[in-house]
C-alpha positions in Angstrom: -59.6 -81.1 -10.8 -60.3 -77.7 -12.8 -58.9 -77.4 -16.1 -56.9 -74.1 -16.6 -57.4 -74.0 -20.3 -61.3 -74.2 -19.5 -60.2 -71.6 -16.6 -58.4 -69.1 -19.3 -61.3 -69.5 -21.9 -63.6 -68.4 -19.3 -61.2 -65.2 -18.3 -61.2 -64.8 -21.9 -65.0 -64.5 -22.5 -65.2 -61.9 -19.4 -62.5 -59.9 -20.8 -63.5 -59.5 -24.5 -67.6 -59.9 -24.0 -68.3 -62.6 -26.6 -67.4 -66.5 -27.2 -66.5 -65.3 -30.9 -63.8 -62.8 -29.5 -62.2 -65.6 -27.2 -62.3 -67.8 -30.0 -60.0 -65.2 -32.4 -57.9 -64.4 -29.6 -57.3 -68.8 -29.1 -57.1 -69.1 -33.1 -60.0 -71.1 -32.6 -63.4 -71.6 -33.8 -66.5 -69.8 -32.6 -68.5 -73.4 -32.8 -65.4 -74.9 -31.0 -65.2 -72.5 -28.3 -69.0 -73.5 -27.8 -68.5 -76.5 -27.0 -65.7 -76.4 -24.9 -68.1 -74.0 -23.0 -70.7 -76.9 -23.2 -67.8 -79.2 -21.5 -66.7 -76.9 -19.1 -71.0 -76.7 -17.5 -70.8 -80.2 -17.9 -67.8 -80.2 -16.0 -68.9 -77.9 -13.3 -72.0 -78.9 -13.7 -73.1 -75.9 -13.2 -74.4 -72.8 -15.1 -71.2 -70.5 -16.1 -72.1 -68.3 -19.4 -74.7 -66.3 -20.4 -75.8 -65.6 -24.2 -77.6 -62.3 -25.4 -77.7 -60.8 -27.6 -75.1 -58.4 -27.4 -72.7 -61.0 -26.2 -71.7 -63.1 -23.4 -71.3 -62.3 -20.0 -70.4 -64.5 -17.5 -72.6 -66.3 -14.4 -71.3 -66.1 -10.4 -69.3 -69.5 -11.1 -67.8 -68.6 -14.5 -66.9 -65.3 -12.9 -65.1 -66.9 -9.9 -63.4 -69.8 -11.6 -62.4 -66.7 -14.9 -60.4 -65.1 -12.0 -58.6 -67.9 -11.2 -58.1 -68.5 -15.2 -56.4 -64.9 -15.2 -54.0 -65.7 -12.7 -53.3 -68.8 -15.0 -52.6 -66.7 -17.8 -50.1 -64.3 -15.1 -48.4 -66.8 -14.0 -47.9 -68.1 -17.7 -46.6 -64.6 -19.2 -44.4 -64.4 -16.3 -43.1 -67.8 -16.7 -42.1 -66.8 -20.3 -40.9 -64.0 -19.5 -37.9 -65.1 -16.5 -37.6 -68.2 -18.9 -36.6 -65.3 -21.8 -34.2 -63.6 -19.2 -32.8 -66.9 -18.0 -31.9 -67.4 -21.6 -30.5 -64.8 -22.4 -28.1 -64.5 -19.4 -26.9 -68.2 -20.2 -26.3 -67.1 -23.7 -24.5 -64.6 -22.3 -22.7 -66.7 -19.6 -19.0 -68.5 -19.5 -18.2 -69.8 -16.3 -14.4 -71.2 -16.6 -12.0 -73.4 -14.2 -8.7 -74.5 -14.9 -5.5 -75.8 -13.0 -2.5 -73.0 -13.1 -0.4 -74.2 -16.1 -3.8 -74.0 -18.1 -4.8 -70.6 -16.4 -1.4 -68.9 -17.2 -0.6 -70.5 -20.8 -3.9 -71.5 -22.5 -6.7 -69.1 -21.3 -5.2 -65.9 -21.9 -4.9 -65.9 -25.7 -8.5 -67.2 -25.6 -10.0 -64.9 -23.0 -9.0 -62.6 -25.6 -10.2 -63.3 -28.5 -13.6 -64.1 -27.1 -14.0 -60.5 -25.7 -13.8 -59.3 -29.0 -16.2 -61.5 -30.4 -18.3 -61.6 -27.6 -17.5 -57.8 -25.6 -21.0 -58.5 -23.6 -20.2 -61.9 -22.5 -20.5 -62.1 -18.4 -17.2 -64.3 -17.9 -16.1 -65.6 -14.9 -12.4 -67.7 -14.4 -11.6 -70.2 -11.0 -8.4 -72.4 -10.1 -9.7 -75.7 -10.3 -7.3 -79.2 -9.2 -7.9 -81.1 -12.7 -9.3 -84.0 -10.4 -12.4 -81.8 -9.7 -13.1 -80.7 -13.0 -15.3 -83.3 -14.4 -17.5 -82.9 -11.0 -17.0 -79.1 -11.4 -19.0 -79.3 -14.4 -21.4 -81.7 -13.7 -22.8 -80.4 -10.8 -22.9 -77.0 -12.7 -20.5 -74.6 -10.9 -18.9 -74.7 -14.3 -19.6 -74.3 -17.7 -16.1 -75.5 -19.3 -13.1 -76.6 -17.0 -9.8 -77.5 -18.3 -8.0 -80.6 -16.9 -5.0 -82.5 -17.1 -4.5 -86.6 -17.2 -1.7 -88.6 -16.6 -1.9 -92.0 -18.8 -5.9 -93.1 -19.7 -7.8 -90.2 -20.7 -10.9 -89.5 -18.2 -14.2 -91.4 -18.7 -16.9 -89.0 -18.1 -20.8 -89.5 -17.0 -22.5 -89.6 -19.9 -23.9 -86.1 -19.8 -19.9 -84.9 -19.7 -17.9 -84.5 -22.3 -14.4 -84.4 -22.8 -12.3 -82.7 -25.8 -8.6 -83.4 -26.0 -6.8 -80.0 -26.6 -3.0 -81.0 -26.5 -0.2 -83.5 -25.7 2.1 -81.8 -22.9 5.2 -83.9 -23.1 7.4 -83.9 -19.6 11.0 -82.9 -19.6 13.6 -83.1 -17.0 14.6 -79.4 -15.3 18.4 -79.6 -13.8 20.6 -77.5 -12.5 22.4 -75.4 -15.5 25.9 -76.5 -14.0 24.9 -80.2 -14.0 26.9 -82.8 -15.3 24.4 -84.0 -17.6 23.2 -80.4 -18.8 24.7 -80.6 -21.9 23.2 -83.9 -22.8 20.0 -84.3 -24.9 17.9 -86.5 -24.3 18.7 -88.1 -21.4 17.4 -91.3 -20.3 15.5 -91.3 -17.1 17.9 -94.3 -16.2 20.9 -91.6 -16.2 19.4 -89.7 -13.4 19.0 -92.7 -11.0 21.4 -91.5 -8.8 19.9 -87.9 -8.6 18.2 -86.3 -6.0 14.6 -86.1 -7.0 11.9 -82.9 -6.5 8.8 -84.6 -6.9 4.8 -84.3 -7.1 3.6 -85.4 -4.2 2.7 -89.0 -3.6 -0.9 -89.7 -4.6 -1.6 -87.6 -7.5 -1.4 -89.2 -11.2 1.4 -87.1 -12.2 3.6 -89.0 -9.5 2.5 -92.2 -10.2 3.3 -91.7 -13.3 6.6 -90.8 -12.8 6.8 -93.6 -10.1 6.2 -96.1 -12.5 8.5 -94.6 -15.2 11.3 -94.5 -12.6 10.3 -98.7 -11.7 10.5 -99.4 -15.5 14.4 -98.1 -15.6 15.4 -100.4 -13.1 15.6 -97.6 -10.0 14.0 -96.1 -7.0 14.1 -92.3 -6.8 15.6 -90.4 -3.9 13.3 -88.1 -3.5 15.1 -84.9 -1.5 11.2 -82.9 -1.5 7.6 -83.2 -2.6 5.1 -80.7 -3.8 2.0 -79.8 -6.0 3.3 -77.4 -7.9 5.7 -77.3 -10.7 6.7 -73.3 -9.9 7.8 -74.9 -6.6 9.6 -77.6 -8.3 11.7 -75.9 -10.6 13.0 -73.1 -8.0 14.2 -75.8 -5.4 15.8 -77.1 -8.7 17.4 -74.1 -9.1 18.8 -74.0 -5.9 21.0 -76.7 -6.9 18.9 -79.3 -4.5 18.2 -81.8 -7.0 16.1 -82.4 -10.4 12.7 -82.4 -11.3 10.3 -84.0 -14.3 8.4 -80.5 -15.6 5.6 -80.3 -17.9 6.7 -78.4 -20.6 4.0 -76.0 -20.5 4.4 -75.3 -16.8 8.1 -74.5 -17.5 8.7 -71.1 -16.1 13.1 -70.2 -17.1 13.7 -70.4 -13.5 17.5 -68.8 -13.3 19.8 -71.6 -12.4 17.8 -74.2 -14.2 18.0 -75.6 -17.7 15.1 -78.5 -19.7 16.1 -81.4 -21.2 14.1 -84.0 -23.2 14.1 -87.1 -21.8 13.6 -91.1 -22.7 11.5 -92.9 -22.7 8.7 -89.9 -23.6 6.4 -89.2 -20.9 3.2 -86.5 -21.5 0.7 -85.3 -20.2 -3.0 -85.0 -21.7 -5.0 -81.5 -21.6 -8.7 -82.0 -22.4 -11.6 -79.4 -22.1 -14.5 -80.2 -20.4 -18.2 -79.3 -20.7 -21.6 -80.7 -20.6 -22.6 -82.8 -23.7 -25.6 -80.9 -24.5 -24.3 -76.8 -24.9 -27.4 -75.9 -26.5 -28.2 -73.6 -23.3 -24.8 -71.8 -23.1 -23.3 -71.1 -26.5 -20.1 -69.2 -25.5 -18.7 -72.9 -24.5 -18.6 -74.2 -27.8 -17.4 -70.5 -29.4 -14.6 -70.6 -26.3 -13.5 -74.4 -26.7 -13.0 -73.5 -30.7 -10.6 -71.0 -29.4 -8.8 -72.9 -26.8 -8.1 -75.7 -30.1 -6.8 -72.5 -32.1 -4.4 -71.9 -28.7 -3.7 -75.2 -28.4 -2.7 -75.7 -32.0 -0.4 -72.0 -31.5 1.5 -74.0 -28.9 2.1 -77.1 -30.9 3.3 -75.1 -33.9 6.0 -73.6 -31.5 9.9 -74.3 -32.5 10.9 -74.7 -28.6 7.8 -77.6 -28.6 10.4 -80.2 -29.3 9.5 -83.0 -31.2 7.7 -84.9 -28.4 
């Protein structure tokens, strides 16, 4: 098999006309580039340079074998050159996923602030269920996605990681003419003969919740399931039952009123993102500002003391 460094030295020698000037241009010396020469014939084993006087010039096989050499060097400036561009798009680059409570309450404030720190940065936002962010990321359709657990945070692959942002606690939404609207807390045992508006079965955030309901001695009557919290607390609002709301996703829905409730339940937010950044440095500059947001919303009065 040819060597393409003996393939460039001999493009080298054709293009600057002596073994001394291919040796400068390879920081080499002129006795070294002789004997790689002496190598390459060996090689070959047959006849490629020829020494005058006024130079070197090159035989029909060094000619031949120097073209292919040139390509080599092509193909390597061009290689350096997309790898340069590739670089400096992914500098450039922040591709972000979140669920909807996230998208609405946490990115804003730091969508912000990054565009005018970074005005040139090429950003790009997606809904993403928190049970696909981890994947989201690792199969890099995302540079940072931010997800929500219910109980054990997530265990990653270990090329993931995973940066806890804040504690959501979960507070009960009921109508605002409710017998028990005036009470706080509440114990989740003083709702066991309520009419429930529930996650839907399956996802953490009702198993949670199932569990909870198990541990204070009752089965729920659930009255209507959904994915969404909006959903949640307007049926709540029409009077049809209550509802266990993250308090970030709580939206003032008229009709309704929040409550703390016992024993505390949360919710954990975490950023994801690939363990080594190095390629993309807007994730680490954006996940510094999603802490600073995240911090904002703990330092809130209406937080509660959850």
């Amino acid at each position: 098999m040819a060597d393409p460094g003996q393939l460039r030295l001999l493009a080298l020698i054709e293009d600057h006309g002596s073994l001394a000037a291919a040796a400068h241009v390879l920081g080499l010396t002129p006795a070294a580039v002789t004997q790689q020469v002496a190598r390459a014939e060996r090689d070959f084993k047959v006849p490629l340079v020829l020494r005058g006087p006024r130079g070197a010039s090159l035989t029909a096989a060094g000619a031949l074998l120097a073209g292919h050499g040139r390509v080599i060097d092509e193909q390597a400036e061009e290689a350096g050159a997309r790898l340069a561009a590739l670089l400096g798009h992914l500098s450039l680059r922040l591709r972000v996923g979140a669920f909807q409570a996230a998208a609405l309450h946490l990115l804003p404030p730091a969508l912000t602030a990054l565009r005018h720190r970074h005005p040139d940065a090429d950003v790009s936002v997606q809904d993403v269920a928190s049970d696909r962010g981890i994947e989201e990321v690792s199969e890099d359709r995302l540079d940072l996605a931010v997800i929500a657990s219910w109980g054990a945070p997530p265990v990653p692959p270990p090329h993931i990681a995973v940066h806890p942002l804040l504690i959501d606690p979960l507070v009960v939404v009921l109508p605002d003419d409710h017998p028990l609207a005036t009470d706080e807390p509440l114990r989740l045992a003083d709702l066991r003969d309520e009419s429930w508006v529930t996650i839907l079965a399956g996802h953490a955030a009702r198993e949670q919740f199932d569990r909870a309901a198990r541990a204070a001695g009752f089965t729920p009557k659930i009255r209507f399931q959904t994915a969404s919290y909006d959903v949640a607390q307007a049926l709540v609002g029409t009077g049809i039952g209550v509802a266990l709301v993250s308090r970030l996703a709580l939206s003032g829905v008229p009709g309704t009123v929040h409550r703390e409730v016992r024993p505390r339940m949360h919710r954990g937010l975490h950023a994801v993102t690939r363990a080594d950044t190095a390629l993309t440095p807007l994730v680490d500059v954006f996940l510094a500002l999603l802490r600073d947001v995240a911090e904002d919303v703990r330092q809130r009065p209406s937080w509660g003391t959850e």
